[in-house]
C-alpha positions as CSV (number, residue, x, y, z in Angstrom):
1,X,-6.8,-59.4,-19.7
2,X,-3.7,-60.0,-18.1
3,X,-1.7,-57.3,-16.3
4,X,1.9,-57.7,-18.7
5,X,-0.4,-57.5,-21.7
6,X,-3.0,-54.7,-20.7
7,X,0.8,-52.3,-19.7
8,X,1.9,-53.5,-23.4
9,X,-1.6,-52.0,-24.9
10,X,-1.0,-48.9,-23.0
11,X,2.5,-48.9,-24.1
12,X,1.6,-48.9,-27.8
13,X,-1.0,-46.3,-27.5
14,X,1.2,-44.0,-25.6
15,X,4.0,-44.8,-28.6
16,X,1.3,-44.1,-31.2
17,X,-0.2,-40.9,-29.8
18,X,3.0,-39.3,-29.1
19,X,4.5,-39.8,-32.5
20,X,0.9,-38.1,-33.6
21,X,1.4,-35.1,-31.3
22,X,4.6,-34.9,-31.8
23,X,4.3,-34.8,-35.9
24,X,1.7,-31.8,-35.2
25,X,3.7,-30.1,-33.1
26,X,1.2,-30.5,-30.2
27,X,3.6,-29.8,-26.8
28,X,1.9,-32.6,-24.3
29,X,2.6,-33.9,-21.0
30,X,2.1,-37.3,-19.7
31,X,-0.3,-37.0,-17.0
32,X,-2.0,-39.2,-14.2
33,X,-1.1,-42.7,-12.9
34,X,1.6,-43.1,-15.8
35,X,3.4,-39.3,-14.7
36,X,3.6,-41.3,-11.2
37,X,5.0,-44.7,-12.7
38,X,7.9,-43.4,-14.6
39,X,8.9,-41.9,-11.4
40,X,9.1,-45.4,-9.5
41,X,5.3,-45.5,-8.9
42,X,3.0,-48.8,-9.5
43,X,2.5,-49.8,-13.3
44,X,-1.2,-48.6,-14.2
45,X,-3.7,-50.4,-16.5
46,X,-6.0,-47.3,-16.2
47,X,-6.9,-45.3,-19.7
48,X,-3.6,-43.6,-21.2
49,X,-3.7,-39.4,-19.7
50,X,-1.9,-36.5,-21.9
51,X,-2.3,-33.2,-20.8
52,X,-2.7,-30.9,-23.4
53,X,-3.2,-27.2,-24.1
54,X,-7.0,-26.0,-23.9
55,X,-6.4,-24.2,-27.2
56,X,-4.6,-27.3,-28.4
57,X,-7.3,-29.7,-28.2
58,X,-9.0,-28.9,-31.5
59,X,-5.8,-29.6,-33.5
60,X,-5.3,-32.9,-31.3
61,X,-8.3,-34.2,-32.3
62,X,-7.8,-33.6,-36.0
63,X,-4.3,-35.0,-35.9
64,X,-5.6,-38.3,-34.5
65,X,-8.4,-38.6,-36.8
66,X,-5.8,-38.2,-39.5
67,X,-3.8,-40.7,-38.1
68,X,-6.9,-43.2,-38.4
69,X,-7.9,-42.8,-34.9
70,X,-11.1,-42.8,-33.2
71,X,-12.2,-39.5,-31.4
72,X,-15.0,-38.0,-29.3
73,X,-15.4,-34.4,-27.9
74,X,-17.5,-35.4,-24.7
75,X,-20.0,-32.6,-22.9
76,X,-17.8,-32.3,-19.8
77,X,-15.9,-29.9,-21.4
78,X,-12.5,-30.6,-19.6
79,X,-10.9,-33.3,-22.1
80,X,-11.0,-34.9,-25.6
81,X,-10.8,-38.5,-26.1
82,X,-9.0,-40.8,-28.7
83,X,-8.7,-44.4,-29.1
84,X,-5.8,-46.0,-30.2
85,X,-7.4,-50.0,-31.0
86,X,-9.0,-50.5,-27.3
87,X,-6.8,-48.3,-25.0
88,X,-8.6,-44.8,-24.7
89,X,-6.4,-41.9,-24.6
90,X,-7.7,-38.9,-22.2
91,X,-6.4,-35.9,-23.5
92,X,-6.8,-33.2,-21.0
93,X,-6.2,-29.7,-20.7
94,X,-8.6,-29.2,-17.9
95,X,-8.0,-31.0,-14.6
96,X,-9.8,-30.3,-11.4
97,X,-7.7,-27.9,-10.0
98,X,-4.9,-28.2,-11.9
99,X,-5.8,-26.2,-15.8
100,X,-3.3,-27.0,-18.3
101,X,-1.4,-23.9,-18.5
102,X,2.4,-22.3,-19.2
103,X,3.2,-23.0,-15.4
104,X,1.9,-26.2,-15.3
105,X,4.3,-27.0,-18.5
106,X,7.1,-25.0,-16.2
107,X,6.7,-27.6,-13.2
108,X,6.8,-30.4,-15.5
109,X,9.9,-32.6,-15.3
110,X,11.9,-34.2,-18.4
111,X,11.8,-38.0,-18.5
112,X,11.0,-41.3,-20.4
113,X,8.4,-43.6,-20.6
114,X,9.2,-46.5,-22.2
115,X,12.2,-45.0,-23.9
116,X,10.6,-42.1,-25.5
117,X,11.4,-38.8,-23.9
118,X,8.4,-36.9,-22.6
119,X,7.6,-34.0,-20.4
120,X,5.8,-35.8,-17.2
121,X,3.5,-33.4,-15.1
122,X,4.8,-32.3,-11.8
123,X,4.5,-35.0,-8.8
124,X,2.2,-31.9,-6.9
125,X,0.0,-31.7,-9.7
126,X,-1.2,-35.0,-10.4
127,X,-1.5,-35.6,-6.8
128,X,-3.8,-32.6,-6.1
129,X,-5.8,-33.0,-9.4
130,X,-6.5,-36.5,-8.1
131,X,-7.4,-35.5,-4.6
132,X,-9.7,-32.5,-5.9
133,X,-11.6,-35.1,-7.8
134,X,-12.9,-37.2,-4.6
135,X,-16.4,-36.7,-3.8
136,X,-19.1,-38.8,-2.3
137,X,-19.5,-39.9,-5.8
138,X,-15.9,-41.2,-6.2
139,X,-13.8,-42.2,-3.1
140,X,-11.4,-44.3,-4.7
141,X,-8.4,-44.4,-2.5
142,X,-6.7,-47.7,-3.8
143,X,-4.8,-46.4,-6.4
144,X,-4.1,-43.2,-4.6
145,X,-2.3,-45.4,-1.2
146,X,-0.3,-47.3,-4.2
147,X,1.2,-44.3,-5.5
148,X,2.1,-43.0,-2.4
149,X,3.5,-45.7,-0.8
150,X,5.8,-46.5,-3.7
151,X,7.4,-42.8,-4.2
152,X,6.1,-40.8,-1.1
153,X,9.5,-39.3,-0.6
154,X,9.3,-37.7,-4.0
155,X,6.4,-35.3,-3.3
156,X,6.1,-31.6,-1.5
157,X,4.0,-32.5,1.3
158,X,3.1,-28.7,2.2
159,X,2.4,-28.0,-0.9
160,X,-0.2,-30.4,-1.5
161,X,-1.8,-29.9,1.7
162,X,-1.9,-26.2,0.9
163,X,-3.3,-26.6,-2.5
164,X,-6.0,-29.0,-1.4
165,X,-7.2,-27.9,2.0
166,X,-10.6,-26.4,1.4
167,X,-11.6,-30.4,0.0
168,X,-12.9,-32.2,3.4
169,X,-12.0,-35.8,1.0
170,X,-8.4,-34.2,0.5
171,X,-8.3,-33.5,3.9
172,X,-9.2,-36.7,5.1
173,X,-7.1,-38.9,2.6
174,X,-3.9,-36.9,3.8
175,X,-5.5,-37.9,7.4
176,X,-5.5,-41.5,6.8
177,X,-1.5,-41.0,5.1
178,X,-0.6,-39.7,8.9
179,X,-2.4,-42.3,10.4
180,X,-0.9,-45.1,8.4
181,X,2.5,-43.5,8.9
182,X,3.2,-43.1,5.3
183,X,3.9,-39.0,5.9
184,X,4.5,-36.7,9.3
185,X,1.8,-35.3,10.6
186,X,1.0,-31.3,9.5
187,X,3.6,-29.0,10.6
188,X,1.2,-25.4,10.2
189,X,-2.0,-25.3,12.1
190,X,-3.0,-22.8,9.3
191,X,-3.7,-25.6,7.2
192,X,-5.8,-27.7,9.2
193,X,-10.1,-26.2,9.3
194,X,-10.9,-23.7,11.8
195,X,-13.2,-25.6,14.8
196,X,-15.1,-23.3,16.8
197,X,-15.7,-24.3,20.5
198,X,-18.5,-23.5,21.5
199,X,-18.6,-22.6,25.5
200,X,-21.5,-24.3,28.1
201,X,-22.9,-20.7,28.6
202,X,-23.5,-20.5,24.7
203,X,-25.3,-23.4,24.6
């Protein structure tokens, strides 16, 4: 599938499910890869992330299936899915690190994707979410270098080092950023791990 025509299928889905919420009065936020585009960041083909409310997600998943829509609750426990034709539609309300609260709707920033208005999650928090989900399992960095390349400006650097220090894959993503010039190096020492030295007479 072509890039122009795999952004138009996310388009449509992303028209389709907010109308839905929207109609059910189901406050929403659009979250991951898409939160980053409609700041300047990289178009994104991946599936189409809402944030939602935890207490929310029951009445999302009814309003879709009223609108004809296909739906799963998966065991995870952290999203609910919907499928508008092939585009799959995460809707979250529980992202590592970042759970889909009345601050998280606070940080949120009022924009447009595609001409409809729509609360996009804060820059911070789909950055750290992102980072808090690398593990030996998934060390994707690709799309992570895009984003921040195109709009690196736009984000709180001590903010997301503070919020994601205890992850060694955080750590060494924001590592590789320094190294590749894209952000200065860390100003407070507090943030970096603790190394003990250990003397020859320990030894």
């Amino acid at each position: 599938m072509a890039t122009e025509d795999c952004f138009e299928r996310i388009e449509r889905a992303f028209r389709h499910a907010a109308e839905v919420l929207n109609e059910a009065r189901i406050p929403f936020l659009l979250g991951g890869s898409l939160a980053a585009w409609v700041r300047g960041g990289p178009e994104s083909c991946n599936d189409l992330d809402l944030m939602i409310r935890a207490e929310d997600a029951g009445r999302a998943l009814e309003a879709c299936e009223a609108a004809g829509m296909r739906t799963e609750r998966p065991a995870e426990g952290w999203l609910v899915k919907a499928w508008f034709d092939d585009v799959l539609i995460d809707l979250i309300f529980d992202p590592m690190g970042v759970p889909i609260d009345d601050e998280v709707f606070g940080r949120a920033e009022e924009t447009s994707a595609w001409a409809v208005p729509v609360q996009a999650m804060a820059l911070e928090d789909v950055l750290v979410s992102k980072l808090l989900s690398l593990d030996e399992h998934a060390l994707e960095f690709e799309s992570l270098l895009q984003i921040v390349r195109a709009i690196r400006e736009q984000f709180d650097w001590n903010e997301v080092r503070r919020r994601t220090r205890e992850s060694p894959y955080a750590r060494g993503f924001l590592r590789l950023l320094e190294e590749l010039d894209l952000l200065p190096p860390a100003v407070r020492a507090a943030d970096r791990p603790k190394v003990r030295v250990v003397r020859s007479s320990e030894s």
